[in-house]
C-alpha positions as CSV (number, residue, x, y, z in Angstrom):
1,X,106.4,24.0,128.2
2,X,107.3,27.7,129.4
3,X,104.4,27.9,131.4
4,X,105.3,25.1,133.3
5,X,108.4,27.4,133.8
6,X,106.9,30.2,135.2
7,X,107.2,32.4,131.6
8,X,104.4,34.6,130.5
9,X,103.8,33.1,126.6
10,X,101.7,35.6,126.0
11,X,104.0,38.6,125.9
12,X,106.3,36.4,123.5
13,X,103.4,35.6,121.1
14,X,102.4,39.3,121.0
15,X,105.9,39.9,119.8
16,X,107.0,37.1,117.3
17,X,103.2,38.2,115.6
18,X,104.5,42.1,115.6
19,X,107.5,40.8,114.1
20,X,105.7,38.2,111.9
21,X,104.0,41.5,110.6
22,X,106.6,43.8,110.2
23,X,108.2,41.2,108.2
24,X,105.5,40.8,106.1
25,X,105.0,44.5,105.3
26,X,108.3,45.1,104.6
27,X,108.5,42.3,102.3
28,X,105.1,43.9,100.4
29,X,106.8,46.1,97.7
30,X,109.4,43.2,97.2
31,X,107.1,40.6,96.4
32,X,104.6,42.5,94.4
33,X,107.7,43.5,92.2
34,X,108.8,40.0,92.3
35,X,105.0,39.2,91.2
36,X,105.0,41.9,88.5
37,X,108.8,40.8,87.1
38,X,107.4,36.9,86.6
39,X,104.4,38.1,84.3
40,X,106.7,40.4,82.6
41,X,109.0,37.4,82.1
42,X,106.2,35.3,80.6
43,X,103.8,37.7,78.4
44,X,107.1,39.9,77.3
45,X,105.4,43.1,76.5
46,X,109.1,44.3,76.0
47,X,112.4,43.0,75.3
48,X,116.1,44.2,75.9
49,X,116.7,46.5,72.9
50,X,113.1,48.1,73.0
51,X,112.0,51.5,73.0
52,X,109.6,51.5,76.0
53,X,107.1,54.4,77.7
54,X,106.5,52.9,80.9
55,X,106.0,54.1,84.0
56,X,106.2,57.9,83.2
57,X,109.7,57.0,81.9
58,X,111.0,56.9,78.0
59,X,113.9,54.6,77.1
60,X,115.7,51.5,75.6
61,X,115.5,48.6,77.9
62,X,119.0,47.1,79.1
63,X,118.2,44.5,81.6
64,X,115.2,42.4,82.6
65,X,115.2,41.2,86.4
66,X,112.7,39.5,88.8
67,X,112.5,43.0,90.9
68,X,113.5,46.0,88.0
69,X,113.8,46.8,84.5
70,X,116.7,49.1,83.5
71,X,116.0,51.7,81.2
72,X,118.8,54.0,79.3
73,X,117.5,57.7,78.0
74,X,119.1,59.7,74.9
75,X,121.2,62.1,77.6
76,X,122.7,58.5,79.0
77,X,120.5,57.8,82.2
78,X,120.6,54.7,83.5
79,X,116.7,54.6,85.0
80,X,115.9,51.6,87.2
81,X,111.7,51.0,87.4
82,X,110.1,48.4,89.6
83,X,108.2,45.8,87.9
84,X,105.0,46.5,90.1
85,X,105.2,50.2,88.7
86,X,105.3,49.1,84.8
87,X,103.3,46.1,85.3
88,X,100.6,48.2,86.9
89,X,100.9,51.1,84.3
90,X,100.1,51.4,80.5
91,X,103.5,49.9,78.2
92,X,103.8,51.5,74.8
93,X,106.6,49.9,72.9
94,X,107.9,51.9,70.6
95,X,110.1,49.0,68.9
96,X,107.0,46.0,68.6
97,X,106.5,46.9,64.9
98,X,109.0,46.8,62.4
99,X,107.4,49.9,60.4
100,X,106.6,52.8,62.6
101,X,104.7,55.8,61.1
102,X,106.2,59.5,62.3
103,X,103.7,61.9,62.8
104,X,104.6,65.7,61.9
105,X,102.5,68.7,61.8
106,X,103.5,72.1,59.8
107,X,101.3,74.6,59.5
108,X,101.4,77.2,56.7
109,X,99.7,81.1,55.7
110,X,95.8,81.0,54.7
111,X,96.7,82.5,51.2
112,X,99.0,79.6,50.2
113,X,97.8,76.8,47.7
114,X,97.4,73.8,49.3
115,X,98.3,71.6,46.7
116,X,101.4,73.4,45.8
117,X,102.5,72.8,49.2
118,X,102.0,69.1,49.4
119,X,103.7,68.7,46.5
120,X,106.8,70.5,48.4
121,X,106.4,68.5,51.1
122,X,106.0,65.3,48.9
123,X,109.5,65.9,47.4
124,X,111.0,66.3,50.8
125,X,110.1,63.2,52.0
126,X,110.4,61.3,48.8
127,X,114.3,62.4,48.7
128,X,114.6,61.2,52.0
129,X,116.7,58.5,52.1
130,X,115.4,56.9,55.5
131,X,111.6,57.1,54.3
132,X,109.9,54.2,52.7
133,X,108.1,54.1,49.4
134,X,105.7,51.6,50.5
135,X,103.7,52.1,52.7
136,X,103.5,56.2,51.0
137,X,103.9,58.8,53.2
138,X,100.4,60.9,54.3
139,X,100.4,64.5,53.7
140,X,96.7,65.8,54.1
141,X,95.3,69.2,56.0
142,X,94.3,68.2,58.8
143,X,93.2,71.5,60.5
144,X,92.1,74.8,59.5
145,X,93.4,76.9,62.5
146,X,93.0,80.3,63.4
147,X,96.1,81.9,61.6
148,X,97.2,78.9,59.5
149,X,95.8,75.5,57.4
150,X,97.8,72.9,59.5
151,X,99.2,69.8,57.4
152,X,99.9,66.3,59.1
153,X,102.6,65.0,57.5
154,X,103.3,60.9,58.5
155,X,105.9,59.3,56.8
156,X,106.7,55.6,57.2
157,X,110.2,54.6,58.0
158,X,112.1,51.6,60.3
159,X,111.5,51.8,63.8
160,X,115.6,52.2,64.4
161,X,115.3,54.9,62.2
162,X,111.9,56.9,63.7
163,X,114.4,59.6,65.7
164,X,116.4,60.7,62.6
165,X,113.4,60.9,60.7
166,X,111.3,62.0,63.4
167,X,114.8,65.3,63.8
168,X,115.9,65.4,60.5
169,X,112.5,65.7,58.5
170,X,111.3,69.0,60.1
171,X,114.2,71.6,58.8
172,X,113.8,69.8,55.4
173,X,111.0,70.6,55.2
174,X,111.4,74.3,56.9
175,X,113.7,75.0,53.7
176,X,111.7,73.3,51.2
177,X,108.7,75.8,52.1
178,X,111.5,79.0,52.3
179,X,112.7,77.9,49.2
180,X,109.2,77.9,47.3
181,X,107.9,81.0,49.2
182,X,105.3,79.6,51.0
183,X,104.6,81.2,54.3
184,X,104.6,79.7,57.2
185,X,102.8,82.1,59.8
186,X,104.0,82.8,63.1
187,X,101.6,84.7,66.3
188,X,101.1,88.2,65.2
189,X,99.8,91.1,67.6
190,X,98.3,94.2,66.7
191,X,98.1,97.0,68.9
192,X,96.2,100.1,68.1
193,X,96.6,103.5,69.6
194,X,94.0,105.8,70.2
195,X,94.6,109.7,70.4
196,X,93.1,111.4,73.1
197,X,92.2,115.0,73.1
């Protein structure tokens, strides 16, 4: 019909298909977050309340959208993540299980008696209050470094209690050993000086 006008279509089409195209890259990001919120909305690898890792970011999830998910951090950040970034990305939820194990590892001096110290470490965690009894903490060496015999230490408490287990348990422990005497070695450097004539 504009031909029969005398207008050149042809510049028109060019344009409206630019446009078209523009549109359409512009709208990428949106709708591949969209994309990513739906199956986040159906499979639920997280809810609001979690604990996630996602998305080289660590925090409990506040809000669950089509386009983001809304993260807060210990220090109070409010993150906001795209869906297409934590769909495309490994998801560790640190609140799935009700149990969560919390791994420690305190090394201690070469000449120490190895079952004298996980029987120190043993009445640490069994006068925690936060640590369960069942299933029973794991204290084992796990390493024999180059200037210490490292212990892993894992007790098992509630996943809303891993972080003040996780902080508390350390210093206990840290005390226990100062208590008993048992060394716990620290980097050492020994410089010798040679006399010149």
């Amino acid at each position: 019909m504009l031909n029969r006008f005398g207008v050149q279509t042809a510049s028109i089409v060019a344009l409206l298909g630019a446009a078209g195209l523009a549109v359409g890259l512009a709208l990428q990001g949106t709708l591949s977050n969209l994309a990513a919120g739906v199956m986040l909305l159906i499979f639920r690898p997280y809810k609001v309340g979690d604990f996630i890792n996602a998305a080289s970011q660590f925090g409990q999830v506040q809000q669950i959208d089509l386009f983001t998910t809304i993260l807060q951090t210990f220090d109070n950040q409010q993150i906001i993540v795209p869906n297409s970034q934590i769909w495309g990305s490994q998801i560790t939820n640190h609140s799935h299980h009700s149990v969560r194990g919390v791994d420690m590892r305190f090394g201690v001096a070469y000449k120490e008696n190895t079952d004298k110290v996980r029987e120190v470490i043993d009445a640490v965690l069994a006068a925690h209050p936060l640590i369960l009894k069942d299933p029973a903490p794991f204290v084992e060496v796990e390493t024999l470094n180059n200037s210490s015999v490292d212990f892993l230490v894992r007790p098992f408490c509630q996943g809303e209690h891993y972080f003040s287990v996780l902080y508390s348990v350390p210093e206990l422990i840290k005390k226990a050993l100062d208590e008993n005497g048992i060394e716990i070695p620290f980097p050492h450097r020994k410089l010798i000086i040679e006399k010149q004539d």
